[in-house]
N, C-alpha and C positions, 0 to 999 in steps of 0.2 A: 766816317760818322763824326758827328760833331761832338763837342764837350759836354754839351747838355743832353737832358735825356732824352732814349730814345721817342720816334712818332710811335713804333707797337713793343709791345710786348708779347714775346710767345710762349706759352706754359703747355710743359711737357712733363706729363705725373709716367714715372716707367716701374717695372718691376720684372728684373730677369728677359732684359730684350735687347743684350746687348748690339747682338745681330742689325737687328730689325731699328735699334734706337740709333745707328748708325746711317742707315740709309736714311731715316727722319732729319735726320740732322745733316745729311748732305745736301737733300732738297732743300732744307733753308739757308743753307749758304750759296746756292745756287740760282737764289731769287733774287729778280731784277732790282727792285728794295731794299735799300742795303742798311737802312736805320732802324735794327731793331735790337732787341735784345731776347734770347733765348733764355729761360729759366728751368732747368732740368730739377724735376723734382724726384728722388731716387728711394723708392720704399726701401732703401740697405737692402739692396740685391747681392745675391751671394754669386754675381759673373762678375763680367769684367767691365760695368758699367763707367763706375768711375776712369777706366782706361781710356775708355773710349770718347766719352769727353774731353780729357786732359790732352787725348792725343792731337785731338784737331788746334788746338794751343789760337783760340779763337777768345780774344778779350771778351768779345759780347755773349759769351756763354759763360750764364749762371752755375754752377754745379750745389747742390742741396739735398742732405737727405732730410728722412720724416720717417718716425714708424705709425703709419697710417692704421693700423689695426683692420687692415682689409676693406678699408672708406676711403676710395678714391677721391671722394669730395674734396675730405683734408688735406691730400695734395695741391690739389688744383687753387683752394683755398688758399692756401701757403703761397703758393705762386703768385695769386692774384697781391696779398699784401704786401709781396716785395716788390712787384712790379713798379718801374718808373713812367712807363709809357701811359700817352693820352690814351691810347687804342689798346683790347686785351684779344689776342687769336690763340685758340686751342690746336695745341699738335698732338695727339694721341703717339706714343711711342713708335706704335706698328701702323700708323699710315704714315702718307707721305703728301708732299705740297707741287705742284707744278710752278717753275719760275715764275708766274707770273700774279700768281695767288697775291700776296700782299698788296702789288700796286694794283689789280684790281679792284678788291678789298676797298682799300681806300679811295676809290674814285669814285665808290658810292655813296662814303660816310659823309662826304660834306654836304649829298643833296638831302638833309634832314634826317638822317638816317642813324637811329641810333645801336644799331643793328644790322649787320648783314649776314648770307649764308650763299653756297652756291653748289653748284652740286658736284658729284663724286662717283669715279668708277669704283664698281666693286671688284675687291680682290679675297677671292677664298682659294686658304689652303695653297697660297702661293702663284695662284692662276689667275690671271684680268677675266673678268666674266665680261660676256658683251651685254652687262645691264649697269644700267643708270639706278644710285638714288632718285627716286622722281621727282618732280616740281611740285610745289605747293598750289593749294589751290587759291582760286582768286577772290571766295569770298569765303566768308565764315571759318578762316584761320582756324580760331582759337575751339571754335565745335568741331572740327573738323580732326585736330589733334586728338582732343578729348574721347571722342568716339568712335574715333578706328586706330589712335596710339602715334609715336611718335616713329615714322618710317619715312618723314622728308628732311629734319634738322640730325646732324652729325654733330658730334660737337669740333672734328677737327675741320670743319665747315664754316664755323664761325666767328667772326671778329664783332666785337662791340665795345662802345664805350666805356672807359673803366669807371665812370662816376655812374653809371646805370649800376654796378654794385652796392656802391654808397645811397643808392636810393631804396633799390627794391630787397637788399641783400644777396650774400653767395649762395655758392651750391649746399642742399640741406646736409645736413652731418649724420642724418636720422639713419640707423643700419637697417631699420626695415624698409629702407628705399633702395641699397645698395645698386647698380645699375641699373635706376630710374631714375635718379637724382638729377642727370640734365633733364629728361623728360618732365620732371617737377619744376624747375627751373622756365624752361619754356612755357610752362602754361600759366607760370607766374607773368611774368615778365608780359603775355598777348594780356592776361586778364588786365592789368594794368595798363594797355593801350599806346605800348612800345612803339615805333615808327620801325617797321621793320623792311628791310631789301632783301629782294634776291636778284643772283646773277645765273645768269640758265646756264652762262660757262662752264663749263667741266676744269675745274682748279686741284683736281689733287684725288688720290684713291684712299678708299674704305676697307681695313681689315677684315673679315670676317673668318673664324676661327670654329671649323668644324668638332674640332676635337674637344673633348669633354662636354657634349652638350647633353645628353641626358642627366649630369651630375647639375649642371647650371642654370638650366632651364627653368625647374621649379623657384630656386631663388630666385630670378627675373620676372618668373607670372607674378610672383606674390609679391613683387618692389613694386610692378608695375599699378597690379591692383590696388595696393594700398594708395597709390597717389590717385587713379581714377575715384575709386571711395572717397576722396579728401574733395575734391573736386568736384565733383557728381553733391554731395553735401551741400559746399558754397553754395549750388544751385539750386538747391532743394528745390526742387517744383511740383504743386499739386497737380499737374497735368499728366495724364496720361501716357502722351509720349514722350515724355522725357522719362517716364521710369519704364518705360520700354525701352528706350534706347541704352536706359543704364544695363536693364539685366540682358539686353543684346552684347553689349559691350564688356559684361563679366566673362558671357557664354564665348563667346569668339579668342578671351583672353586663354582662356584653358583649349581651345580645340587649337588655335595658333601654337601653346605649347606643345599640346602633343603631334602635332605637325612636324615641327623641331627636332621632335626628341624620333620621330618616325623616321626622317630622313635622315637621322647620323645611324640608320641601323640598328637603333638598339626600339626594335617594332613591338617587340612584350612590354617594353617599358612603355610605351606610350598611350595603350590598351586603356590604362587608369584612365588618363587624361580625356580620351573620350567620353565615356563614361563618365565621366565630373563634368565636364562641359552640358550635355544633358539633363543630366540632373539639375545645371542652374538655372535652365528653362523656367523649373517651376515653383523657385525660391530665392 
């Protein structure tokens, strides 16, 4: 790598994965692209995180903590303002990048692109599922998110511009968005009429974590809710079908939860959640 800064920067918010933040970290030294720099942002994990950092004994890894008070955002924040690179790519602790992720990445940013995403195998519970995150669709992006939720952008999916912060701002700090916050972020960024890519590529796998989901579930519908309320607003429409489409889109966000909370076993706890889905049919 040269003297000057790197072309990406990678931001890495962990907490207690020392495991798992290891294999993240072997995938990006394992990429064809070899100009970047990693920023480990570490909520003072009480493992061996800092170990495991220090171990790979890699100049281009940042090590940092933060006591994030349970706001991932302000990691990732944190990351963003130390970063030197022109380009910013998110690495989720617990996924992982295929070698070829960055220079892809980057072969799309120069065609006007201030933005890109590509897609991602799922892995739950330590198993490769044979499903894809899906592809986006080809028109109406941004309604599109808004009314059926964020199930095509990942955020260790995506690389963008770092002055597209400087413009639109970072991830919200707000706790009652707690993991919706990229989801906020995205529907900022489409409403503002970002130049966005995708690559149908498969570049890298998606964590998902069975365990504890009736405990986190609820915290998620109501992140999530609160940013479609914020946004559904923006739009206020006297039309008919947009306030159909909003209270379809309340209704789907509770039956989606108790779906969640259905399939990790815990079935009496989910009971509610029907039942409230229901109910918002008519309110």
């Amino acid at each position: 790598m040269s003297n000057m800064n790197p072309v990406v920067s990678v931001i890495i918010p962990t907490y207690n994965q020392a495991d798992l933040l290891k294999k993240s970290l072997q995938s990006l030294l394992d990429q064809t692209f070899p100009d970047w720099e990693a920023i480990v942002i570490d909520n003072n994990s009480e493992d061996n995180t800092r170990v495991v950092v220090e171990n790979l004994q890699d100049h281009r890894i940042i090590y940092k903590t933060i006591h994030n008070q349970g706001i991932i955002a302000a990691s990732r924040n944190l990351g963003i303002q130390i970063a030197k690179g022109e380009y910013i790519a998110f690495l989720d602790s617990d996924d992982l990048w295929y070698p070829l992720k960055l220079s892809e990445c980057l072969k799309k940013m120069p065609q006007g692109k201030e933005i890109v995403f590509h897609r991602l195998w799922i892995r739950k519970d330590g198993i490769l599922q044979n499903k894809l995150i899906p592809a986006p669709p080809h028109q109406n992006f941004y309604k599109t998110l808004l009314y059926k939720g964020n199930s095509v952008i990942a955020t260790s999916a995506v690389m963008m511009k770092k002055q597209c912060f400087d413009k639109f701002g970072v991830f919200s700090e707000d706790p009652g968005i707690v993991t919706a916050e990229d989801y906020e972020l995205w529907l900022r960024l489409i409403k503002r009429n970002i130049s966005w890519g995708f690559i149908s590529e498969v570049l890298g796998e998606y964590t998902v974590h069975s365990k504890n989901a009736s405990s986190n579930v609820k915290r998620q519908m109501l992140a999530e809710e609160k940013v479609v309320m914020k946004y559904f607003k923006e739009n206020d429409s006297p039309h008919l079908d947009e306030r159909l489409s909003y209270r379809k889109r309340r209704v789907m966000l509770v039956f989606r939860a108790g779906k969640r909370v259905w399939q990790s076993g815990h079935r009496c706890d989910a009971i509610p959640y029907f039942f409230k889905g229901i109910s918002k049919i008519f309110y």
